[in-house]
N, C-alpha and C positions, 0 to 999 in steps of 0.2 A: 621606219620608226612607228607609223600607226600601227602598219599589221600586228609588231612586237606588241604595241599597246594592246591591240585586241584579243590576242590572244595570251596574255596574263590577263583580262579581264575575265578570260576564259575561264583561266587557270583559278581566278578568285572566286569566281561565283560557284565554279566545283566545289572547290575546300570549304564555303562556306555553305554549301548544301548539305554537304556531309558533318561538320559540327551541327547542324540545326536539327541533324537527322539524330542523334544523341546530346540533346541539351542539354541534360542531369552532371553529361562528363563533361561538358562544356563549360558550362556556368561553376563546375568542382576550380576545372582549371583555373580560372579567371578568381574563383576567391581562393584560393591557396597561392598564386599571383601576389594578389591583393594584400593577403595575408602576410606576405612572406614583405612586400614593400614597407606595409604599417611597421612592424617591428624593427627596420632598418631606421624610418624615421622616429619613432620610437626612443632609440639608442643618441640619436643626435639632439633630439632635445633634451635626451637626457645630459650629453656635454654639454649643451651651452648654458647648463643649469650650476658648470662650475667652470666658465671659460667664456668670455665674450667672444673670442674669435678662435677659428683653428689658423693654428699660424703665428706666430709673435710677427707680431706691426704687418699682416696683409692685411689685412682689408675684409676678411671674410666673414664677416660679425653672422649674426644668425639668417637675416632676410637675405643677405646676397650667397650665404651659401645654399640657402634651399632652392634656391635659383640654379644654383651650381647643381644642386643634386635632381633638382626639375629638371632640367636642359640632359642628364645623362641619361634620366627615367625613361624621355622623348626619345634620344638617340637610338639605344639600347632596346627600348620599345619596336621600334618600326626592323633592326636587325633580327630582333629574334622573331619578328613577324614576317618578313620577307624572305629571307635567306639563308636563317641557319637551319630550319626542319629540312628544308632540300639539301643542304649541304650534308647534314647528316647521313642522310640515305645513300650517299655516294660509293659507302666502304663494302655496302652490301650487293651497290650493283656493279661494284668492280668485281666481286666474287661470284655473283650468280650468271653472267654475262650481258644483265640488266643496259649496262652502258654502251653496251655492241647496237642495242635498239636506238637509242637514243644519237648516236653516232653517224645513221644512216638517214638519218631524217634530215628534210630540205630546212632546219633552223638552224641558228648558233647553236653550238653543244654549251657553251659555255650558258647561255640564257636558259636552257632548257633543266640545264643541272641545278641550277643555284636559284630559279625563281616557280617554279613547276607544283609551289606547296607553298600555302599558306597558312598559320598561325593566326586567327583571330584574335584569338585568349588571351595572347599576349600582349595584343592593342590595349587591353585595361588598364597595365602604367602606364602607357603612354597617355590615356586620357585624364588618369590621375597626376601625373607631370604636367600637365598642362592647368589643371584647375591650382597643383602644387605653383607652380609658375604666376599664376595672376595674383596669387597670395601672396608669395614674397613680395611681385612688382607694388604690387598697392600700397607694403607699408615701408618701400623705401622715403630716404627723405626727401629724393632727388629724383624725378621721375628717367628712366633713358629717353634719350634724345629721338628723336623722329628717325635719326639713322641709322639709328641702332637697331632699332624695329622693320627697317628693310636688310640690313647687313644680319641679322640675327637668322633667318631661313636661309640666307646662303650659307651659311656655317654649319646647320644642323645638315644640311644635307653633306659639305666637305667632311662631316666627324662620321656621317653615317656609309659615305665612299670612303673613308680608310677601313674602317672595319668590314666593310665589304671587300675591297683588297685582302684583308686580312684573312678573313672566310674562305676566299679563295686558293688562297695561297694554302690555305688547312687543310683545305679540299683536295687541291691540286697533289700533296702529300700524299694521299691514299692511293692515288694512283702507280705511285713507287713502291708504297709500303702493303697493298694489297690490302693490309686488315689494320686499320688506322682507328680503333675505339677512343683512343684517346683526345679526339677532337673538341667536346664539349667542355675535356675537363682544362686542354691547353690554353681553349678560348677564355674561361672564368679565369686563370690564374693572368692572362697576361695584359686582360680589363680590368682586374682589382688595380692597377695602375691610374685606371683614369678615373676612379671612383672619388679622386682626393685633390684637392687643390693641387699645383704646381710646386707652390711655395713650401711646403711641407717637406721635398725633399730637397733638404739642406745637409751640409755638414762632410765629411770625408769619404760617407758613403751615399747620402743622399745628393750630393752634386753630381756626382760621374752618373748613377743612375738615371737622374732629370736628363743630364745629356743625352745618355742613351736613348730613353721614351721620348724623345723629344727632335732629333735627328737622326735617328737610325731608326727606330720601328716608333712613329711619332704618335703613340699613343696618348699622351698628355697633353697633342694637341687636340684631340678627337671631341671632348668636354670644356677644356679652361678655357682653350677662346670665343667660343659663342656664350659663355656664361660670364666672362670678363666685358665680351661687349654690352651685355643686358646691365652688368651692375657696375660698370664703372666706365665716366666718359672716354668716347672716342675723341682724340685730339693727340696731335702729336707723334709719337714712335709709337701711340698706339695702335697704328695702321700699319706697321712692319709686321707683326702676329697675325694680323687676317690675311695680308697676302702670301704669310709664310704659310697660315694654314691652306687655303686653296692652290697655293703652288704643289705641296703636301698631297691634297688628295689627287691633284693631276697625277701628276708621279706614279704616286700609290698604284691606282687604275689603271695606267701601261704597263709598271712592271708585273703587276698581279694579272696580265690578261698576257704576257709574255710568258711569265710561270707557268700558269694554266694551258698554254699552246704547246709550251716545251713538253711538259707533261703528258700530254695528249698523240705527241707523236714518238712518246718511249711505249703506250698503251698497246699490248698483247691481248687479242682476244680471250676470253676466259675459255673460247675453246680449241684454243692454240698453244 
């Protein structure tokens, strides 16, 4: 495990040599980031300007959903900083024979593919989630509980292992399909799911959906429940959801590292 550690240390002080080496495009990225967050939050004050809550009778008045929307900024943040530029690069070195190099080296292929690039730029929300986060905390009326505050980082990291499952598994795709472009746009379409309360999907369509994001590909756990433990007490059956979620990214993490192996041993050299 250290060596692993040392060497994504590696891997980050490169990446971060190289943005420092073009800062102009750096600091671009980080405010059109920026820019692109503002106007999301934006849009939501603009509802709660005609809507105490999203949701009839959840709970999710203005300060606990920014909380909600803090907590997915953070998630989401450290994903597109960690694993998805590498993941991306995936389609191109199954084509070039790129992956045949990487293949032969004395590391995990799997750790080599999906963490070997970093994204600083995109730390910006995450640190603006976080300044977002102490501002809703402060004007609850009810502070969270001391428990919450240590269950709350084990959660952020179970929402940020499913979505790494998830990347994987995206990933692990290209290797079947050869020329897989469509991964950044599969990943937005099947995260607009966690972007929204739980409670939201209701009704004929919106129940079987919940079901689904929620037991089959548990995207709507990835957010609701580290932002349920910040804004409402833990007591009771509320402790079924946090174990459901970290049972969840266990899961997640074997079968997306089974996908990934299985994948790997259908893999034809690109010069075969």
């Amino acid at each position: 495990m250290a060596r692993y550690l040392a060497i994504f240390g590696t891997f980050a002080r490169a990446c971060l040599v190289r943005d420092m080496t073009f800062r102009a495009n750096f600091l671009l990225e980080c405010l059109t980031s920026l820019g692109w967050m503002s106007m999301n939050l934006a849009f939501y004050l603009l509802v709660f300007t005609f809507t105490p809550e999203i949701g009839k009778d959840s709970g999710w008045t203005r300060e606990p959903f920014f909380a909600f929307v803090a907590t997915g900024m953070i998630i989401n943040a450290i994903v597109q900083a960690l694993f998805m530029p590498s993941a991306s690069e995936l389609t191109e070195m199954v084509r070039n024979g790129g992956l045949d190099a990487v293949l032969v080296k004395p590391l995990d292929a799997q750790f080599l593919l999906s963490m070997h690039r970093v994204d600083f730029s995109a730390l910006a929300n995450g640190t603006v989630g976080l300044v977002l986060l102490g501002w809703a905390v402060s004007r609850f009326s009810t502070p969270p509980a001391p428990v919450a505050w240590l269950v709350y980082p084990l959660l952020i990291l179970c929402g940020v292992a499913i979505l790494y499952a998830m990347v994987i598994m995206l990933a692990a795709a290209t290797i079947h399909m050869v020329r897989n472009q469509s991964l950044y746009d599969f990943w937005f379409y099947i995260t607009n799911f966690s972007r929204y309360p739980a409670e939201i999907y209701a009704g004929p369509w919106g129940g079987p959906l919940r079901a689904v994001c929620t037991f089959v590909i548990p995207i709507l756990l990835v957010v609701n429940i580290p932002a349920r433990v910040i804004a409402r007490p833990l007591e009771g059956d509320a402790w079924w959801p946090v174990a459901g979620t970290v049972a969840a990214a266990a899961a997640a993490l074997v079968i997306s590292r089974l996908v990934f192996q299985r994948s790997l041993a259908r893999y034809r050299s690109a010069s075969s």
